[in-house]
FIKE-443793 format. One record per residue (C-alpha): residue number from 1; residue in three letters; x, y, z. Coordinates in pm, 1 decimal. Example, Ala and Ser with C-alpha at 12.3 -4.5 7.8 and 13.67 -1.06 7.14 Angstrom:
% residues 2
<rec><nr>1</nr><rest>ALA</rest><X>1230.0</X><Y>-450.0</Y><Z>780.0</Z></rec>
<rec><nr>2</nr><rest>SER</rest><X>1367.0</X><Y>-106.0</Y><Z>714.0</Z></rec>
***
This chain:
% residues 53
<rec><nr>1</nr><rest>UNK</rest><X>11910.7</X><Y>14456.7</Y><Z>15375.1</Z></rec>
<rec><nr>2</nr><rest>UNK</rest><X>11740.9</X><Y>14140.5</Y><Z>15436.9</Z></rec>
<rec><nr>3</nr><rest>UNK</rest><X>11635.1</X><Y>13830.1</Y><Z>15191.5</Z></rec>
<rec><nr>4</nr><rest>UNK</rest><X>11334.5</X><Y>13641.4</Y><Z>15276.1</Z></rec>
<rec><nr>5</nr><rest>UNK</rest><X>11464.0</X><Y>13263.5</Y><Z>15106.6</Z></rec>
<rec><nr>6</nr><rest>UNK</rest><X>11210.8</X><Y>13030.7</Y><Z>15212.0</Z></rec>
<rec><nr>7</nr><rest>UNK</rest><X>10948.3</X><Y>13177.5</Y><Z>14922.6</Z></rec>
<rec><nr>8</nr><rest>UNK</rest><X>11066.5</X><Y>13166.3</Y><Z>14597.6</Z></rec>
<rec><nr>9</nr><rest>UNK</rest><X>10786.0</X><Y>13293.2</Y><Z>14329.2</Z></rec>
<rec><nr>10</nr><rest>UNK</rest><X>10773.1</X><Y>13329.1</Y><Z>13939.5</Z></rec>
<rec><nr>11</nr><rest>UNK</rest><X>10728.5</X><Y>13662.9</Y><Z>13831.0</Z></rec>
<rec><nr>12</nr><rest>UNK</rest><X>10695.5</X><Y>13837.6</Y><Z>13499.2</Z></rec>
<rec><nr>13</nr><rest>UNK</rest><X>10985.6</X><Y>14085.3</Y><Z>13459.5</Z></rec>
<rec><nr>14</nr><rest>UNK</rest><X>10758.2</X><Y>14319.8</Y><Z>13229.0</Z></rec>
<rec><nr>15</nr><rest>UNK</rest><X>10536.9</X><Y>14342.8</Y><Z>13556.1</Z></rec>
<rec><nr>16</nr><rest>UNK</rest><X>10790.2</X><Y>14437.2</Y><Z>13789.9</Z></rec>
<rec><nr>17</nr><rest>UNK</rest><X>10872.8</X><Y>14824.7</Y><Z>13839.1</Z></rec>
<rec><nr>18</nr><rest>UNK</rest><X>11206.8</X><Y>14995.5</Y><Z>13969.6</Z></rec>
<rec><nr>19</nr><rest>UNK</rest><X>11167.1</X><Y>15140.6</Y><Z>14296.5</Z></rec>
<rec><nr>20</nr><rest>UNK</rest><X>11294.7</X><Y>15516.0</Y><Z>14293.4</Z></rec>
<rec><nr>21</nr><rest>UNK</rest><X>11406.2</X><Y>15685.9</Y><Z>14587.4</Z></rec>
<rec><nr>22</nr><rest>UNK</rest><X>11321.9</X><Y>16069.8</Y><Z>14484.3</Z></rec>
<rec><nr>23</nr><rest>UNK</rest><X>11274.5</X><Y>16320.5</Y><Z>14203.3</Z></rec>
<rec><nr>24</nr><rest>UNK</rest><X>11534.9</X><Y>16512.7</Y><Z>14095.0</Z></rec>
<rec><nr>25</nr><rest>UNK</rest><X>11393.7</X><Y>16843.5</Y><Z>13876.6</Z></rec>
<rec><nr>26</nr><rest>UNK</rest><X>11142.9</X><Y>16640.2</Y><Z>13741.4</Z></rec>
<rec><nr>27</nr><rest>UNK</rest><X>11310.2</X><Y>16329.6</Y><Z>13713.0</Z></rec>
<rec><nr>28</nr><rest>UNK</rest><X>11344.7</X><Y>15986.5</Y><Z>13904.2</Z></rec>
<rec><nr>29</nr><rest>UNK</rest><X>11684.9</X><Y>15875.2</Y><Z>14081.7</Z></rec>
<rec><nr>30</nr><rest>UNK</rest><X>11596.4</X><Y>15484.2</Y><Z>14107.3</Z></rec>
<rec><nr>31</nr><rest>UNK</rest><X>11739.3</X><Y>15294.4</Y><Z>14359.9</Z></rec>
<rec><nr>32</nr><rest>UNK</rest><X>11972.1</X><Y>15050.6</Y><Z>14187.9</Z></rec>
<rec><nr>33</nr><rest>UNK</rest><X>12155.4</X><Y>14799.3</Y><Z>14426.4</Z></rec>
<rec><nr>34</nr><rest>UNK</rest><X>12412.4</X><Y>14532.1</Y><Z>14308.3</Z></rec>
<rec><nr>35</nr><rest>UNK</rest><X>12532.3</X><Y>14206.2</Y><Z>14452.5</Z></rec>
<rec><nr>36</nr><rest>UNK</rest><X>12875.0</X><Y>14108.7</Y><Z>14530.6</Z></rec>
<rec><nr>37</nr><rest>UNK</rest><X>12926.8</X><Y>13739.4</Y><Z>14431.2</Z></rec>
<rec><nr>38</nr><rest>UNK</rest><X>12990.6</X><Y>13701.3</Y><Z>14784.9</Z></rec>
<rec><nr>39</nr><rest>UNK</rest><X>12641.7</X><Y>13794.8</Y><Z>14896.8</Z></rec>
<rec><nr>40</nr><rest>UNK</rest><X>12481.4</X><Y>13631.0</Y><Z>14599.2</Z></rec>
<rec><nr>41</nr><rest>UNK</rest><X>12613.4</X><Y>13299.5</Y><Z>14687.0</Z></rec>
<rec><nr>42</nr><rest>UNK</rest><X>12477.7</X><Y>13381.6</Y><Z>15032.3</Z></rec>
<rec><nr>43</nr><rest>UNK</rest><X>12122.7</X><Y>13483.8</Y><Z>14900.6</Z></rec>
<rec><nr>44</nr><rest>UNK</rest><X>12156.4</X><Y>13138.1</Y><Z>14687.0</Z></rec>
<rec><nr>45</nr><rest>UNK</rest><X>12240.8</X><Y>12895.2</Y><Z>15028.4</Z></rec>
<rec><nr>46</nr><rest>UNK</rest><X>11951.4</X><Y>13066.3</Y><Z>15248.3</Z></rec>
<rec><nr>47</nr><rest>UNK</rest><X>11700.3</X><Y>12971.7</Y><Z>14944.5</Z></rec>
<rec><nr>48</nr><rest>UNK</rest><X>11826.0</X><Y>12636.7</Y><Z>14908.2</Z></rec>
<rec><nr>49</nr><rest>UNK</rest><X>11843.8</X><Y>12590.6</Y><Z>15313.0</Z></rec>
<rec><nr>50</nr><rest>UNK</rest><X>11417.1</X><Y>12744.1</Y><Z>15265.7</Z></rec>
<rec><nr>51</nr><rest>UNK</rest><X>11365.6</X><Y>12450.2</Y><Z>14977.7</Z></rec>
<rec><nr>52</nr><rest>UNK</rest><X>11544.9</X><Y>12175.9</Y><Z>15249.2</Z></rec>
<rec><nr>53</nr><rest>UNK</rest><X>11787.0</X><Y>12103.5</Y><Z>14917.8</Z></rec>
***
């Protein structure tokens, strides 16, 4: 995985859909992906090093 952090946007949640990987007898398996804090704090420095704060 890769983060892009020198963009940030505003975004509507309500407009956003989940991303699902297949379809499972009829139903969707979405692809649901969780940050460590770790990883999150890293996501968090590369946007501030984008912003120059």
């Amino acid at each position: 995985m890769w983060v892009k952090g020198d963009i940030v946007l505003t975004v509507a949640l309500h407009r956003l859909r989940l991303l699902f990987a297949r379809k499972d007898g009829g139903q969707r398996i979405y692809d649901v992906r969780i940050l460590d804090h770790d990883t999150m704090e890293r996501v968090r420095a590369c946007v501030r090093a984008g912003l120059g704060i």
